[in-house]
PLY file of the C-alpha trace (Angstrom):
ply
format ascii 1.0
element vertex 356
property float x
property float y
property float z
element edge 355
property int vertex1
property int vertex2
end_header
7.10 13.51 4.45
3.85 14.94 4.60
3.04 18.27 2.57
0.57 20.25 4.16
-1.80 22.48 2.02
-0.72 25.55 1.23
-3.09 28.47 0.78
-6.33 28.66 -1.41
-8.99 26.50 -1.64
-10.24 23.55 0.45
-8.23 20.77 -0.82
-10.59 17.63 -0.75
-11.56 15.40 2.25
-11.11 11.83 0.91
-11.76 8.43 2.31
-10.31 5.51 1.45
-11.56 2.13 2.74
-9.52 -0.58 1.64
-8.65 -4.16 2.07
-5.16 -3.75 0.84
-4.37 -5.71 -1.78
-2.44 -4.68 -4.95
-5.28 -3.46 -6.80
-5.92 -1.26 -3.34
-2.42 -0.67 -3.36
-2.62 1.09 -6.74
-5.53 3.57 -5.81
-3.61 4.37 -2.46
-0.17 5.29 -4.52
-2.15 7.71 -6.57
-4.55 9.22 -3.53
-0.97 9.99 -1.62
0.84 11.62 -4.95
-2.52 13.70 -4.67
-2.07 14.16 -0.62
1.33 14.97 -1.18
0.39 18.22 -3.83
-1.78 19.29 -1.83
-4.84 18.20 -3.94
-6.84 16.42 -1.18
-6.84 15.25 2.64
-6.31 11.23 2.63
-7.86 9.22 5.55
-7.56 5.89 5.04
-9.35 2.77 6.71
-9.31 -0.84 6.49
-11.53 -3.20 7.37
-11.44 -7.63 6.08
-11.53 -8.74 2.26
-8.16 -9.65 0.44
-6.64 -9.94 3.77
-7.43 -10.06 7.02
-8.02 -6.32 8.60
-4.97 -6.27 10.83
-3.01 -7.43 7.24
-4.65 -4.66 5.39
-4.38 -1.58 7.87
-0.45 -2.97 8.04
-0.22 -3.06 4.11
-2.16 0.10 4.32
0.47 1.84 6.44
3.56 0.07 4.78
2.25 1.84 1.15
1.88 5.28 3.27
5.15 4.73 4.34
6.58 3.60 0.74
4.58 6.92 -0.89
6.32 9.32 1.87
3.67 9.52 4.17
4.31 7.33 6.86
3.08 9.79 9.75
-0.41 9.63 8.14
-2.78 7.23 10.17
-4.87 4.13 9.25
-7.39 2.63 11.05
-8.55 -0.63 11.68
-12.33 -1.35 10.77
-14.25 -4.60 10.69
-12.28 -7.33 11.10
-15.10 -9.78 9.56
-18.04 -9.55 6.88
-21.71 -9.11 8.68
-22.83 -12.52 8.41
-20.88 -14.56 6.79
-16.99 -16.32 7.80
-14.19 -14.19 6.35
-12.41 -15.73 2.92
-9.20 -13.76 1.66
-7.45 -14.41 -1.14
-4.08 -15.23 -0.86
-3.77 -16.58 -4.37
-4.19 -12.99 -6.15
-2.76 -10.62 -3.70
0.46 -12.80 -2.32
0.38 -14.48 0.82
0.45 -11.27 3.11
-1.64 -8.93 0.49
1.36 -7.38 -1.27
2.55 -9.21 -4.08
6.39 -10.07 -3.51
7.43 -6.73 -1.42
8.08 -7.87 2.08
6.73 -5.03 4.09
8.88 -3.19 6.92
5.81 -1.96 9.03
6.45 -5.21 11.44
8.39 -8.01 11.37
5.86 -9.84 11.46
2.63 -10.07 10.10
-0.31 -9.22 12.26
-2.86 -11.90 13.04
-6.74 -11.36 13.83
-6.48 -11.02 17.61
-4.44 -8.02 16.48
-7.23 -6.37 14.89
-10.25 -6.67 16.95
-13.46 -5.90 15.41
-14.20 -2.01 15.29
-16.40 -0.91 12.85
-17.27 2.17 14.91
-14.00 3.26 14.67
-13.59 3.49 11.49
-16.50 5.24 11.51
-15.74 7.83 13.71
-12.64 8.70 11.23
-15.15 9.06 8.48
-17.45 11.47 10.70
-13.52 13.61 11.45
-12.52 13.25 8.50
-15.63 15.10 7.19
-15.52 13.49 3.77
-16.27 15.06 0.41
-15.81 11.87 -0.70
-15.71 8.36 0.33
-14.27 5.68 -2.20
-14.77 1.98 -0.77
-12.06 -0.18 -2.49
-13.00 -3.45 -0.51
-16.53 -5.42 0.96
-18.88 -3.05 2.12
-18.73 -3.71 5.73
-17.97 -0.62 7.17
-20.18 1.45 4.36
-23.22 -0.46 5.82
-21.79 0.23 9.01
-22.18 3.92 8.35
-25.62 3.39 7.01
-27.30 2.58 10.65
-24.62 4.66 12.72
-23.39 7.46 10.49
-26.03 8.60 7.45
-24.89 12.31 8.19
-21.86 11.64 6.95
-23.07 9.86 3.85
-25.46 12.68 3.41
-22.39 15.19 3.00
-20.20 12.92 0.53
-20.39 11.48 -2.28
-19.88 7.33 -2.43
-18.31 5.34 -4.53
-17.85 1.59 -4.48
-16.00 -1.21 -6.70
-18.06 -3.83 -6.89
-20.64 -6.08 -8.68
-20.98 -7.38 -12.32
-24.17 -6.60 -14.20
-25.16 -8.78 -16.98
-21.49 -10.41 -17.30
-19.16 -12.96 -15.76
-17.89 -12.77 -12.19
-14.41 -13.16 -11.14
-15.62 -15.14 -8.00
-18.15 -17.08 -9.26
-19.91 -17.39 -12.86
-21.73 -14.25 -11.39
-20.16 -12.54 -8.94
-17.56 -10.04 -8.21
-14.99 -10.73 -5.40
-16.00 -7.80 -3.19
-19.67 -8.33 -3.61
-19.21 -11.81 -2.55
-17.15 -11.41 0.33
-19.85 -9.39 2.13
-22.97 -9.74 0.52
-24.93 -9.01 3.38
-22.96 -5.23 3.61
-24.01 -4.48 0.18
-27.40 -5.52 -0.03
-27.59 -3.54 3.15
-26.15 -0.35 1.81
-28.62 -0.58 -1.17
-31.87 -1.40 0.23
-31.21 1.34 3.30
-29.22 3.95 1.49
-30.07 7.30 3.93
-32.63 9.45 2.84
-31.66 12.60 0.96
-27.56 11.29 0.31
-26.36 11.28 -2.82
-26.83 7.92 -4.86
-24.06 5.77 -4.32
-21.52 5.09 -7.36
-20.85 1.54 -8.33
-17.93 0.70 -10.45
-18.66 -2.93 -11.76
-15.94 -5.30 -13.21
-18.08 -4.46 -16.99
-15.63 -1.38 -17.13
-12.62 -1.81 -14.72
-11.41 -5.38 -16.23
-10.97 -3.13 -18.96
-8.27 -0.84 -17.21
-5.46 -3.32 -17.98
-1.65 -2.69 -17.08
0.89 -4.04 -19.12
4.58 -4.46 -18.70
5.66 -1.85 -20.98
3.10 0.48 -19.68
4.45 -0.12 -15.92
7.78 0.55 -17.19
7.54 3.69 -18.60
6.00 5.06 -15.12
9.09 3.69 -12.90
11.36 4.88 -15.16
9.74 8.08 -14.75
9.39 7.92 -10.83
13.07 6.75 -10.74
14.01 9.83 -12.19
13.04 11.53 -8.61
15.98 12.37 -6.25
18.07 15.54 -5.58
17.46 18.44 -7.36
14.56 17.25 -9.33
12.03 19.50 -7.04
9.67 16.47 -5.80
10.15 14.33 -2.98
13.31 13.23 -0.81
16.41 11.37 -1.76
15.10 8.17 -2.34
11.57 8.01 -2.22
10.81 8.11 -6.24
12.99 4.44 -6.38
11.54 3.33 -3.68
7.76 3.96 -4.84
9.23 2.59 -8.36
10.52 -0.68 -6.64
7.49 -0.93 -5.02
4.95 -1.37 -8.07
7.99 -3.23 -9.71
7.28 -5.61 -7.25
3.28 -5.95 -6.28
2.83 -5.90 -9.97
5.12 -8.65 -10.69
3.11 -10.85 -8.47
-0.15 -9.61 -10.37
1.16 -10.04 -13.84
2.35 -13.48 -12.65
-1.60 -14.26 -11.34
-3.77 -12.87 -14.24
-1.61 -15.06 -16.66
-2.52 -17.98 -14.52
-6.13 -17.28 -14.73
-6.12 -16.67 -18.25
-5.68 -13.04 -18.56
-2.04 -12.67 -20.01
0.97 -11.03 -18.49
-1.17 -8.14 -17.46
-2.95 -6.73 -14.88
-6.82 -5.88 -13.82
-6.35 -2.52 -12.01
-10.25 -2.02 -10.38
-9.41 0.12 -7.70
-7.17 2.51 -9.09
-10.13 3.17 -12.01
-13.10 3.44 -9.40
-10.57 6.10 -6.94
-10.49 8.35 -10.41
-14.11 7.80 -11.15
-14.47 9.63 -7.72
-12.67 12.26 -8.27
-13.48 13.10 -11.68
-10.31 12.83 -12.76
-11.03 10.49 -15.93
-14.34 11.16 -17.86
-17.04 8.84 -17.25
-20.86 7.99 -17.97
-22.99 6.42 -15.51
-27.02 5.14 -15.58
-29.29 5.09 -12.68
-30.41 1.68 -11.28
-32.15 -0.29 -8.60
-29.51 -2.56 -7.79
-30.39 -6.12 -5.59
-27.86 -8.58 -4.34
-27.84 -12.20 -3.79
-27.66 -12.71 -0.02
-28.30 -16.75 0.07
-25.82 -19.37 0.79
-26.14 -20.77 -2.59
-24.21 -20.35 -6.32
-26.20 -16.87 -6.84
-24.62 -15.71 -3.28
-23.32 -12.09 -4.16
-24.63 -11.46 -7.61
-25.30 -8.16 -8.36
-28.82 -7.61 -10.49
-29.88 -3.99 -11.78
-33.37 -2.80 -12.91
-34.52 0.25 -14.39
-35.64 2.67 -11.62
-39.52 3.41 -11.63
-42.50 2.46 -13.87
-39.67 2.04 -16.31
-38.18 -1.12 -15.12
-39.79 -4.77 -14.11
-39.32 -3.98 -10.32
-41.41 -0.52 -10.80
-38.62 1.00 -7.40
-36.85 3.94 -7.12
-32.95 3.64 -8.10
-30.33 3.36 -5.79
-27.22 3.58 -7.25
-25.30 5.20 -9.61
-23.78 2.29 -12.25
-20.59 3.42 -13.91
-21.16 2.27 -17.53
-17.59 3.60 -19.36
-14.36 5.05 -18.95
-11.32 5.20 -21.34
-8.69 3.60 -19.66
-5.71 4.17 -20.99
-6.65 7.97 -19.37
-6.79 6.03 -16.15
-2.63 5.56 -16.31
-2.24 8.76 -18.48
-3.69 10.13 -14.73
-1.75 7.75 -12.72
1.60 8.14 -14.69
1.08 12.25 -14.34
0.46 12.41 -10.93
3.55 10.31 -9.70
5.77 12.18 -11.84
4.80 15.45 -10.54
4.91 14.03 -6.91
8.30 12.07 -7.65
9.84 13.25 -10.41
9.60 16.71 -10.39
7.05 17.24 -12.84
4.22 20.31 -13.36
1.99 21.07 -10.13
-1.46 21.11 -10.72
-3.94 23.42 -9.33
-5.51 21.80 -5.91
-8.86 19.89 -6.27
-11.75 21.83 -4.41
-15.38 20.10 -3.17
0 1
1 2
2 3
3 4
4 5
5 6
6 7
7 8
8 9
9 10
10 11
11 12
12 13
13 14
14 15
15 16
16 17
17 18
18 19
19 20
20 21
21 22
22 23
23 24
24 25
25 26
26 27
27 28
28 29
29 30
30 31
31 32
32 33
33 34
34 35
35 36
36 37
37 38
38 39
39 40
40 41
41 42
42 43
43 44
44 45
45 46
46 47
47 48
48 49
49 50
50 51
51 52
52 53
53 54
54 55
55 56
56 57
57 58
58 59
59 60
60 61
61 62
62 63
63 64
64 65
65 66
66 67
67 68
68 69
69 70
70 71
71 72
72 73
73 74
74 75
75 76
76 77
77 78
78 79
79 80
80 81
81 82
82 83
83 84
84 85
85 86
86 87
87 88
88 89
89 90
90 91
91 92
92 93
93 94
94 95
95 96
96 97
97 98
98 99
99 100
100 101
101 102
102 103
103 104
104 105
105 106
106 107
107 108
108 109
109 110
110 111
111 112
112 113
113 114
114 115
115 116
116 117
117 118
118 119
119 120
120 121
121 122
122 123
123 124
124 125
125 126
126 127
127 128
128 129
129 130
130 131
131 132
132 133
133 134
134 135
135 136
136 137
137 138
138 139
139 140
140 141
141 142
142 143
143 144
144 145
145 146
146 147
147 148
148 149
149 150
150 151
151 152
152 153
153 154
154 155
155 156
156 157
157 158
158 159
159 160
160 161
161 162
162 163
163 164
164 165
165 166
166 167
167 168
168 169
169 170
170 171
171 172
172 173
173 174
174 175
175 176
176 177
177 178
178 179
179 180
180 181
181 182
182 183
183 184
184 185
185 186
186 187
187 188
188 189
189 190
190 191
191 192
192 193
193 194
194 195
195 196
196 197
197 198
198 199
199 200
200 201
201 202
202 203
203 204
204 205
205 206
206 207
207 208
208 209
209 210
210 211
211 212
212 213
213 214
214 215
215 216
216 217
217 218
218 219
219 220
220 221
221 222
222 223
223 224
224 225
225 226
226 227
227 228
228 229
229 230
230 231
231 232
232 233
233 234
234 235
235 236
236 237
237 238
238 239
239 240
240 241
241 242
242 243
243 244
244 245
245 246
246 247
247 248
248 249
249 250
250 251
251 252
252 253
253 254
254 255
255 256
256 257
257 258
258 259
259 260
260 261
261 262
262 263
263 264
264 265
265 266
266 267
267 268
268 269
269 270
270 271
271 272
272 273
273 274
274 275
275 276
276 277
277 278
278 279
279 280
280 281
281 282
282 283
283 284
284 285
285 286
286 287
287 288
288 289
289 290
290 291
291 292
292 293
293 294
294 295
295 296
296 297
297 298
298 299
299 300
300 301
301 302
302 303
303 304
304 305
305 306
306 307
307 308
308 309
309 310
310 311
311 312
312 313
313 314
314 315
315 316
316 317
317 318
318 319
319 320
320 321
321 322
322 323
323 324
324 325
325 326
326 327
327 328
328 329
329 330
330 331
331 332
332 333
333 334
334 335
335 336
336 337
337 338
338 339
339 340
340 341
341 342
342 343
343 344
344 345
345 346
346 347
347 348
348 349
349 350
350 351
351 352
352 353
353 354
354 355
């Protein structure tokens, strides 16, 4: 079921690029709940990273489907990073990107000849989608895409990325973050050619978002509450609050289950969910303006993220070109997440739409 905007303002125009994953999975849960209140416009692409693209525009669609929203359309991007082979990650996201829920978009899971490489079009739904925002959740592949074949677009909107690690450890290699390593190439692209006169770029850097950590008891307190959904309760159809509630039951499980095996605890690193909110202002944040290089060599520094002070203040003496998110609270980040279910589940308070 998808609820159509009712009158007054604009709601937003947001982009989602993903390479769903859980983490993905979390962001696109919350930018539906929003879709569904009439708060923004989702588009949603999907190009390679924690999957391969035809695995995350199907896991993109199956957690449409899950939030009530199954008539809204995904696109397949790039089905490969710019220079490099593809590596996914079967070992954090499950074998088919979702954790242990079996999707029912397909029996069976698509393969790569099912996604052939198309950038462009998930391009061209950016350029219909006429974006206020754009929030890239995965490798920057189709954002440097967009760079050579779409800067009008980036011109309008306002970016934001997760990706990088600045002056701490990477969860890919001592120094780099997953996404930045997957496509180094895309990023170092994006911030060496960034379009004249578009707004700097955000970058949400695993400094901040390791720090937006789900625990168990947290996680049940928001499927009790989307449980609670059903007849009568003024939000959503028989059914669809459990399911959604099953749902995160489930990919979490499998995410809990990983971070302990890594070290973390029975807990879970929620990036993509934080840097979605960071775009939308729905959590209070700081950022600091940087000139941001990336590691682009086949060698141990491949993908690390480095920033400088912008101008005569820094070593480099260049202008910045990014925007690096430096804090957040996160417990607001579920406070946010927890809120916005409800209302779109469980019946709870409407909130006013959000506007460009």
């Amino acid at each position: 079921m998808t609820t159509q905007p009712g009158p007054g303002p604009r709601p937003l125009s947001v982009v989602a690029d993903v390479d769903t994953g859980i983490d993905d999975a979390l962001a696109l849960t919350w930018l539906a709940a929003r879709h569904r209140a009439g708060r923004l416009r989702l588009t949603v692409t999907a190009s390679a990273g924690n999957t391969t693209a035809a695995l995350a525009a199907r896991n993109s669609r199956e957690v449409l489907r899950v939030c009530g929203l199954g008539d809204l359309p995904v696109t397949c991007g790039a089905a490969a990073p710019r220079e490099v082979p593809l590596v996914t990650t079967p070992e954090t996201h499950g074998p088919e990107g979702l954790g242990h829920w079996i999707p029912a978009v397909g029996a069976d899971a698509p393969t790569v000849a099912d996604a052939p490489d198309s950038p462009d079009e998930a391009v061209r739904a950016w350029r219909d989608a006429a974006p206020d925002h754009i929030i890239v959740a995965g490798p920057a592949t189709t954002l440097a895409h967009a760079v050579d074949h779409a800067p009008d677009v980036l011109r309008s909107a306002r970016v934001t990325l997760m990706t990088g690690a600045f002056l701490y450890p990477g969860n890919t290699t001592p120094t780099a973050e997953w996404n930045a390593w997957v496509d180094p190439h895309a990023l170092a692209h994006v911030v060496e050619h960034w379009p004249e006169g578009a707004p700097l770029p955000t970058v949400c850097p695993l400094n901040v978002t390791e720090r937006v950590l789900l625990r168990p008891e947290r996680l049940d307190r928001i499927t009790a509450a989307v449980r609670a959904g059903g007849p009568g309760s003024g939000a959503g159809r028989p059914g669809e609050g459990p399911l959604v509630a099953d749902f995160l039951d489930a990919v979490l499980r499998f995410y809990f289950e990983f971070h302990d095996a890594v070290g973390v605890g029975y807990a879970a690193q929620i990036h993509d969910l934080a840097a979605a909110q960071v775009a939308l202002g729905a959590v209070g944040y700081s950022t600091r303006e940087a000139t941001v290089a990336v590691g682009t060599a086949d060698d141990p520094l491949r993908g690390t993220t480095v920033a400088d002070d912008p101008g005569s203040a820094g070593h480099w003496g260049r202008p910045a070109t990014a925007r690096i998110l430096t804090d957040l609270d996160p417990e607001a980040v579920f406070d946010v997440y927890a809120r916005d279910l409800r209302a779109a589940y469980a019946g709870g308070p409407d909130a006013a739409p959000d506007t460009p």
